[in-house]
N, CA, C and O atoms as a Maestro MAE file, in Angstrom:
{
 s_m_m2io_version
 :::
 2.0.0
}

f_m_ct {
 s_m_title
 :::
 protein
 m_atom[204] {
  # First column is atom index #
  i_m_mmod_type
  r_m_x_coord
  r_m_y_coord
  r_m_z_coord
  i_m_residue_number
  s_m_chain_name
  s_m_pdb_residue_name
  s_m_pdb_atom_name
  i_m_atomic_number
  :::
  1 25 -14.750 9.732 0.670 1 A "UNK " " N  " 7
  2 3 -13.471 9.304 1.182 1 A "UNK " " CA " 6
  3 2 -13.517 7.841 1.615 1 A "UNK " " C  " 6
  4 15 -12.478 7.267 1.937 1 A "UNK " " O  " 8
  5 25 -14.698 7.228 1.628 2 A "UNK " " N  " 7
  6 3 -14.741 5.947 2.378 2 A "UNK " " CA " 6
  7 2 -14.640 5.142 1.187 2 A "UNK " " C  " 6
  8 15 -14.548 3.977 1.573 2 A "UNK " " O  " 8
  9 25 -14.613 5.190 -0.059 3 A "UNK " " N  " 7
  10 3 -14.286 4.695 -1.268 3 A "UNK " " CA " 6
  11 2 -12.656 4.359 -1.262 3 A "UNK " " C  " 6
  12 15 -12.310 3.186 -1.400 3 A "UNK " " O  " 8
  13 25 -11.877 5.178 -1.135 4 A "UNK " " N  " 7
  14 3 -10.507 5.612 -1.127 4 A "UNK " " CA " 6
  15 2 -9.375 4.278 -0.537 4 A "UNK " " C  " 6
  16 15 -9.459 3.866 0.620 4 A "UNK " " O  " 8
  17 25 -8.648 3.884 -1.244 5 A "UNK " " N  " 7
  18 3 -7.480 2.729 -0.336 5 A "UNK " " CA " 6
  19 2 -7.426 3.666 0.829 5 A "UNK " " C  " 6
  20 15 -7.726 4.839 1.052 5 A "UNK " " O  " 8
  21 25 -6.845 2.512 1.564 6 A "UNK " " N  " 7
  22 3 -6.367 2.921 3.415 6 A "UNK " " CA " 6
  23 2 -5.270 3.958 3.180 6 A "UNK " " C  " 6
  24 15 -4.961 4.729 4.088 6 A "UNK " " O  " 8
  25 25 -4.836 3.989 2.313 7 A "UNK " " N  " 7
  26 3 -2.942 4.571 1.720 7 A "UNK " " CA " 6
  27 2 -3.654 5.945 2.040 7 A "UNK " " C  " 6
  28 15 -3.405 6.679 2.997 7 A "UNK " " O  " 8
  29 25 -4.603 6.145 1.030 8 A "UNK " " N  " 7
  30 3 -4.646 7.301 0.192 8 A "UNK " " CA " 6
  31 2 -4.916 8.456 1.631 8 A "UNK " " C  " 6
  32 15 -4.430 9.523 2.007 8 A "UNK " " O  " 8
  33 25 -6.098 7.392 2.161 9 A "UNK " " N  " 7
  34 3 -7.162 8.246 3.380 9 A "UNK " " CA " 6
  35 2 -6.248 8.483 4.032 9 A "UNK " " C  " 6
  36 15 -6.573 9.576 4.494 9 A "UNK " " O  " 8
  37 25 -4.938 8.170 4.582 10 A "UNK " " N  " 7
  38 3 -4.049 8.227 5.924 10 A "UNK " " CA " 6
  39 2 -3.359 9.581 5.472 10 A "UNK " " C  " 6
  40 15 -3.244 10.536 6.241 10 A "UNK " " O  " 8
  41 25 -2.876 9.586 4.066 11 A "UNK " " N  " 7
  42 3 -2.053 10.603 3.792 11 A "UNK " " CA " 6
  43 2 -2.589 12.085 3.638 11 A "UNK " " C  " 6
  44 15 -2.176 13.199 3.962 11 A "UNK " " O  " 8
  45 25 -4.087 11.400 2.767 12 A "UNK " " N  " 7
  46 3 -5.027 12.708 3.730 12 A "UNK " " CA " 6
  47 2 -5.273 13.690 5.021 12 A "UNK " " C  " 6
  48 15 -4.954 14.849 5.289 12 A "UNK " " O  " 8
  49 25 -5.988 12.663 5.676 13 A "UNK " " N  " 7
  50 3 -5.724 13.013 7.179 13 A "UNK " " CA " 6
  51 2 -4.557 13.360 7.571 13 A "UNK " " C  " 6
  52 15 -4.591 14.289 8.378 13 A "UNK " " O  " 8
  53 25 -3.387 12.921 7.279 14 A "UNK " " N  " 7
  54 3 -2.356 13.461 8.092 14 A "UNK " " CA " 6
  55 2 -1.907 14.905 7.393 14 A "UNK " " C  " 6
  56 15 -1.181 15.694 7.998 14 A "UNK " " O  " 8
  57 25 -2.473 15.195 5.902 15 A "UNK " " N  " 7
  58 3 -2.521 16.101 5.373 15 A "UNK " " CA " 6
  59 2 -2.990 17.397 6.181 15 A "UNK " " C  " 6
  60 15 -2.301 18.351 6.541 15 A "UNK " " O  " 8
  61 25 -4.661 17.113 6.408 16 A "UNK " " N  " 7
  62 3 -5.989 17.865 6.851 16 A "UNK " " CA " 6
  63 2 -5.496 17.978 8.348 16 A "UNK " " C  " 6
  64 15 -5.885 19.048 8.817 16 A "UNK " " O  " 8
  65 25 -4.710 17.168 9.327 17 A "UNK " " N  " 7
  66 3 -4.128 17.661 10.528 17 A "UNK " " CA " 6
  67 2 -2.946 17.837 10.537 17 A "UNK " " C  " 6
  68 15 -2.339 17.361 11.496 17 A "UNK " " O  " 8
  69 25 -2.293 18.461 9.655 18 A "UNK " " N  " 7
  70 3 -1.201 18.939 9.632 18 A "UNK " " CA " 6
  71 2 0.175 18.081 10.866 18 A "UNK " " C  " 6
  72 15 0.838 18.450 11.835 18 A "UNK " " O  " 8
  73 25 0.002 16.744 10.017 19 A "UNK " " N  " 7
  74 3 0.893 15.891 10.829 19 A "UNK " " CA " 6
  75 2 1.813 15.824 9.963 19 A "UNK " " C  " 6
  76 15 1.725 16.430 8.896 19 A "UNK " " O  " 8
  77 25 3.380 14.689 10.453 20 A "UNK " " N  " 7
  78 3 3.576 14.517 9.616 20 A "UNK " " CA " 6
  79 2 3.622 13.665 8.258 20 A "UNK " " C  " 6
  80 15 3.984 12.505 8.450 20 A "UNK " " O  " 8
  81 25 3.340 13.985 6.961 21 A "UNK " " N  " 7
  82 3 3.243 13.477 6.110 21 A "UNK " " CA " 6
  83 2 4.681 12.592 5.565 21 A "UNK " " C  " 6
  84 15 4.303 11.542 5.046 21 A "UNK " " O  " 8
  85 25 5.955 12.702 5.544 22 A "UNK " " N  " 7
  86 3 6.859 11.988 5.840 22 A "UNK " " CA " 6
  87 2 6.676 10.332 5.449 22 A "UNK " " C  " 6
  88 15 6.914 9.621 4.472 22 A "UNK " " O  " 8
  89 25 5.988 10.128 7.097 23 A "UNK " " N  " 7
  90 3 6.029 8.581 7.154 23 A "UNK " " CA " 6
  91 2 5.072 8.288 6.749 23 A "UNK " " C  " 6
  92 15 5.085 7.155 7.230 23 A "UNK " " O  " 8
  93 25 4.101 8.334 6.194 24 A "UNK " " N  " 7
  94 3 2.983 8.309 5.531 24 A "UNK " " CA " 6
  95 2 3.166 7.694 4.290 24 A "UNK " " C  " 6
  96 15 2.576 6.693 3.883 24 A "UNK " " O  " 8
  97 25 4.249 8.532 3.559 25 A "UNK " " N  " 7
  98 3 3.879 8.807 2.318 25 A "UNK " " CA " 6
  99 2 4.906 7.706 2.260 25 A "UNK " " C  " 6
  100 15 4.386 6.826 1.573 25 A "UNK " " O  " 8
  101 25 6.378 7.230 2.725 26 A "UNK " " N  " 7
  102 3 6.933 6.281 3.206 26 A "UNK " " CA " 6
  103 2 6.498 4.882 3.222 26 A "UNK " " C  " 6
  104 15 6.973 3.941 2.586 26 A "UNK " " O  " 8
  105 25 5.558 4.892 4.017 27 A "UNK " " N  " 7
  106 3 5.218 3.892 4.416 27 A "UNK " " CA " 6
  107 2 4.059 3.097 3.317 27 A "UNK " " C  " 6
  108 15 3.715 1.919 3.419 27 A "UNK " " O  " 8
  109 25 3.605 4.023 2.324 28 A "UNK " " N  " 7
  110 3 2.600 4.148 1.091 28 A "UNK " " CA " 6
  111 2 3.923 3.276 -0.076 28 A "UNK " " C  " 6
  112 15 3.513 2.226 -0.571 28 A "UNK " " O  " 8
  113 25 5.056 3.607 -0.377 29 A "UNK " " N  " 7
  114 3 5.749 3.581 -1.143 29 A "UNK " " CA " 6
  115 2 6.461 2.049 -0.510 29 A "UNK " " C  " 6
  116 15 6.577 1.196 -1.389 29 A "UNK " " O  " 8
  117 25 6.757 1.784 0.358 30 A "UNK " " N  " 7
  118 3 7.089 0.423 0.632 30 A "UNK " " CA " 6
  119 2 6.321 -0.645 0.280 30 A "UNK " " C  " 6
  120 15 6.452 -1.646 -0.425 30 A "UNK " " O  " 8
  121 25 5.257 -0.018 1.156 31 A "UNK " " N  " 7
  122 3 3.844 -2.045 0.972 31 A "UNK " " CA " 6
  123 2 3.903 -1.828 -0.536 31 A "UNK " " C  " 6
  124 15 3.993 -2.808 -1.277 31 A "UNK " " O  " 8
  125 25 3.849 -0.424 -1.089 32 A "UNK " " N  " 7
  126 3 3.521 -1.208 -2.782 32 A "UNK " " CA " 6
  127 2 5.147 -1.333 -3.759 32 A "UNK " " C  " 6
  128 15 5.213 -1.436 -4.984 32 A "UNK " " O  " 8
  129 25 5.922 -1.301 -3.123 33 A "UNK " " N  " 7
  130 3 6.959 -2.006 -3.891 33 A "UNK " " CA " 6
  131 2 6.791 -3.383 -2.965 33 A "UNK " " C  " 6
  132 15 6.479 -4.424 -3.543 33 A "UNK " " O  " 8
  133 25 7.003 -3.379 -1.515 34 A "UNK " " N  " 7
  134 3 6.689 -4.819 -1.147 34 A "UNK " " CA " 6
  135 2 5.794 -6.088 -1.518 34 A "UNK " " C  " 6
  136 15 5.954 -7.300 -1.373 34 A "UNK " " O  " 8
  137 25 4.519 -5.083 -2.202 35 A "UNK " " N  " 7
  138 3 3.659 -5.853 -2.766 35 A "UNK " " CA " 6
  139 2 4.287 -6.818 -4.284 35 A "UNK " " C  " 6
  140 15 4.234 -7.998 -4.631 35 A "UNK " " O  " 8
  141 25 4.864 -5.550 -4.864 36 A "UNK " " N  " 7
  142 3 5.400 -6.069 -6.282 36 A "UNK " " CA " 6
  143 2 6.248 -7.275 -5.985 36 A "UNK " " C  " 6
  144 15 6.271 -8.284 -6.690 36 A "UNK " " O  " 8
  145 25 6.959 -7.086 -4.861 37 A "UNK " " N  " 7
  146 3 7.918 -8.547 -4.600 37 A "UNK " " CA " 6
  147 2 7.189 -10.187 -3.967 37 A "UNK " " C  " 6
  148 15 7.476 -11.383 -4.010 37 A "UNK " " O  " 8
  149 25 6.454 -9.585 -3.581 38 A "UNK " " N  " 7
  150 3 5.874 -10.538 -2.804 38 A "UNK " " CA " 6
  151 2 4.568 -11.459 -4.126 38 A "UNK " " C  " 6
  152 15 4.434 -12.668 -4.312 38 A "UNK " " O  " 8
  153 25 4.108 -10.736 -4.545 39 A "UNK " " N  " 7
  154 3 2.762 -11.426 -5.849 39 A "UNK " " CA " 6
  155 2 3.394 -12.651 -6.285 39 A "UNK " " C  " 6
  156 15 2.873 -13.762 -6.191 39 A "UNK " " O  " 8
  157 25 4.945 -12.322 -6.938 40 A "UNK " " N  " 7
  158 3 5.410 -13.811 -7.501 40 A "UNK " " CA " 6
  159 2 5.569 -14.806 -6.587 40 A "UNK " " C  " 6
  160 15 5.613 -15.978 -6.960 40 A "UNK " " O  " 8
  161 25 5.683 -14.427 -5.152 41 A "UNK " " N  " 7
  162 3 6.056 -15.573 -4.676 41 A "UNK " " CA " 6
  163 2 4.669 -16.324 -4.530 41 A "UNK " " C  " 6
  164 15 4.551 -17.546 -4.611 41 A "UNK " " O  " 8
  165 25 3.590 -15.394 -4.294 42 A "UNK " " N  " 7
  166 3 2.536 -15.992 -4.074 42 A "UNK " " CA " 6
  167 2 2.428 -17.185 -4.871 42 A "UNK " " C  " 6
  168 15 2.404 -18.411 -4.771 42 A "UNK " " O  " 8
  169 25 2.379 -16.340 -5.628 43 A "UNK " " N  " 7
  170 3 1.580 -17.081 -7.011 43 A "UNK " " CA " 6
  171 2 2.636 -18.212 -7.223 43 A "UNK " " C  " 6
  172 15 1.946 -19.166 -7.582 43 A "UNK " " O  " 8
  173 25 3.555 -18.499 -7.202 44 A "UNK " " N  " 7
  174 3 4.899 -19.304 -7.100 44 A "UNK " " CA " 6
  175 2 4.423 -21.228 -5.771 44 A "UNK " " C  " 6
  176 15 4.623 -22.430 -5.945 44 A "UNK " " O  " 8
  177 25 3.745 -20.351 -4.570 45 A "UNK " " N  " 7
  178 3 3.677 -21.365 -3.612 45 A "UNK " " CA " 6
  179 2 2.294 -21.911 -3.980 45 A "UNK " " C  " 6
  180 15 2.078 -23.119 -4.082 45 A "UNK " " O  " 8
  181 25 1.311 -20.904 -4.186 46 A "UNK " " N  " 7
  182 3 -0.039 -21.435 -4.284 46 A "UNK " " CA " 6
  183 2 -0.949 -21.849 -5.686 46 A "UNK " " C  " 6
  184 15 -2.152 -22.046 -5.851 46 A "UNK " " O  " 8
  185 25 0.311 -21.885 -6.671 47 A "UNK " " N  " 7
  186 3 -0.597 -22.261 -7.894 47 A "UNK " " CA " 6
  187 2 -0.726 -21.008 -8.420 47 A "UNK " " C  " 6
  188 15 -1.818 -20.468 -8.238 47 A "UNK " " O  " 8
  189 25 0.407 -20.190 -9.244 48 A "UNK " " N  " 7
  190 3 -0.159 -19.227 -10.058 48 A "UNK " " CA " 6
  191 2 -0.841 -19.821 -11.797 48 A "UNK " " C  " 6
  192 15 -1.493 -19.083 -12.535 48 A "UNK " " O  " 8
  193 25 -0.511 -21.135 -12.092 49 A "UNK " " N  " 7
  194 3 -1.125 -21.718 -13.598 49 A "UNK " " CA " 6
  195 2 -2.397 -21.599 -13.441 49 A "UNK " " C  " 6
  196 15 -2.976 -21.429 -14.514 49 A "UNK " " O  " 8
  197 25 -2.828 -21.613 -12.856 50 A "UNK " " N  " 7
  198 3 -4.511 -21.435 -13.128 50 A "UNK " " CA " 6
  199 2 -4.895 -19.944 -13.669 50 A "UNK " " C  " 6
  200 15 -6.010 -19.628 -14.083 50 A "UNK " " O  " 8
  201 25 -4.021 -19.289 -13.603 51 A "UNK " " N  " 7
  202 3 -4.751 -18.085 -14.155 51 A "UNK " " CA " 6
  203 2 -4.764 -18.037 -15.527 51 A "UNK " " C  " 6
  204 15 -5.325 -17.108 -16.107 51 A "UNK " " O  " 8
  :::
 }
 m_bond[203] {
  # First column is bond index #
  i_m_from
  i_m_to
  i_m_order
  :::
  1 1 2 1
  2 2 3 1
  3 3 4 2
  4 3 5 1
  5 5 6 1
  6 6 7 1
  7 7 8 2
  8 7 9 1
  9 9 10 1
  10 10 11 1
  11 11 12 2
  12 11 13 1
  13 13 14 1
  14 14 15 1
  15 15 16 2
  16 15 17 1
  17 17 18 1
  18 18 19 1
  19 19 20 2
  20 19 21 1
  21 21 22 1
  22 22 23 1
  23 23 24 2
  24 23 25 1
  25 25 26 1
  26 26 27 1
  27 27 28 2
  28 27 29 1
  29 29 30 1
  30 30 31 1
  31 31 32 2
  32 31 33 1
  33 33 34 1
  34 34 35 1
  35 35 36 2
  36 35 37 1
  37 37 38 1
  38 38 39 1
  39 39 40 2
  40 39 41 1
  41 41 42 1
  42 42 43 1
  43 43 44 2
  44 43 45 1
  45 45 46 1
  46 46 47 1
  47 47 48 2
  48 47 49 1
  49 49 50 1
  50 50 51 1
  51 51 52 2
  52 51 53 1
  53 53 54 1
  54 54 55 1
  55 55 56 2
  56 55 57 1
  57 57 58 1
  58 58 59 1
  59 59 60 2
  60 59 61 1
  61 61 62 1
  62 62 63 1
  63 63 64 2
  64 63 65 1
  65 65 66 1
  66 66 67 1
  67 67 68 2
  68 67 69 1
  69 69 70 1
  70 70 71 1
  71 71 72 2
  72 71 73 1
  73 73 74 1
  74 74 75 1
  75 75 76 2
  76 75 77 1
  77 77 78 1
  78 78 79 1
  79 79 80 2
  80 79 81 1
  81 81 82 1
  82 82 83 1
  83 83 84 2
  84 83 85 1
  85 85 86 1
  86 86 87 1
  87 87 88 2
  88 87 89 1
  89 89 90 1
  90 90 91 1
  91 91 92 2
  92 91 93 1
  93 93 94 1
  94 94 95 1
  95 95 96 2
  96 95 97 1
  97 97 98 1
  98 98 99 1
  99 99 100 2
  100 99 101 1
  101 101 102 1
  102 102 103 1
  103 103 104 2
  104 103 105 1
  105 105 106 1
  106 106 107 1
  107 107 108 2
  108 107 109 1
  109 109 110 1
  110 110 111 1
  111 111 112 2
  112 111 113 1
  113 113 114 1
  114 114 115 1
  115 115 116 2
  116 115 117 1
  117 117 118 1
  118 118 119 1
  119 119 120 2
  120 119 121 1
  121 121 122 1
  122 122 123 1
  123 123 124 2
  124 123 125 1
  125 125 126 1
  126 126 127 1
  127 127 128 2
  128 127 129 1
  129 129 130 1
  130 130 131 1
  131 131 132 2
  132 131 133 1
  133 133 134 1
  134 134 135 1
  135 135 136 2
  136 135 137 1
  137 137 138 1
  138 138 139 1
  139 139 140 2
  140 139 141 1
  141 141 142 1
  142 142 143 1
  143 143 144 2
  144 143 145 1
  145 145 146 1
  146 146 147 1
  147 147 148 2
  148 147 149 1
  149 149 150 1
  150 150 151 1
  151 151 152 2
  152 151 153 1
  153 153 154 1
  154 154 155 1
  155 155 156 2
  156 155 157 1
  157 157 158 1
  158 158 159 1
  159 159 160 2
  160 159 161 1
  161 161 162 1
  162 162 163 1
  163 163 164 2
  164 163 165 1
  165 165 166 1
  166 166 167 1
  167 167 168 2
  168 167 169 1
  169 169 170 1
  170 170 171 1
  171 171 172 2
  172 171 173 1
  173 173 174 1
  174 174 175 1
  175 175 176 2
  176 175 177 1
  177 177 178 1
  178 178 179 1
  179 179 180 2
  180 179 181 1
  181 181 182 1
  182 182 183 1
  183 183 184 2
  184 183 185 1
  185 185 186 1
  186 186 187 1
  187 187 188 2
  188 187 189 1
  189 189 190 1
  190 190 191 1
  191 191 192 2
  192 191 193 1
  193 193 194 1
  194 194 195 1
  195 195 196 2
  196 195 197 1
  197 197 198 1
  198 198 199 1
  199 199 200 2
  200 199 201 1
  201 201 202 1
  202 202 203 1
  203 203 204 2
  :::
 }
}
């Protein structure tokens, strides 16, 4: 499990203690659409041509 993204392990655990999974799984589905929005800008301010 210590291999595992932070995402995965949380939704676990909250799995294995019967919490709720809800915001978890929520909160999993935002950062990685947030992520998708955010890469271009990166790459936009800091020099994405080099790749």
């Amino acid at each position: 499990m210590a291999g595992m993204p932070s995402a995965v392990a949380s939704l676990i655990l909250a799995k294995e203690y019967t919490l709720d999974r809800d915001p978890a799984s929520s909160r999993i589905a935002l950062s990685t659409i947030g992520l998708l929005l955010i890469i271009p800008l990166w790459l936009s301010l800091f020099g994405g041509d080099t790749l």
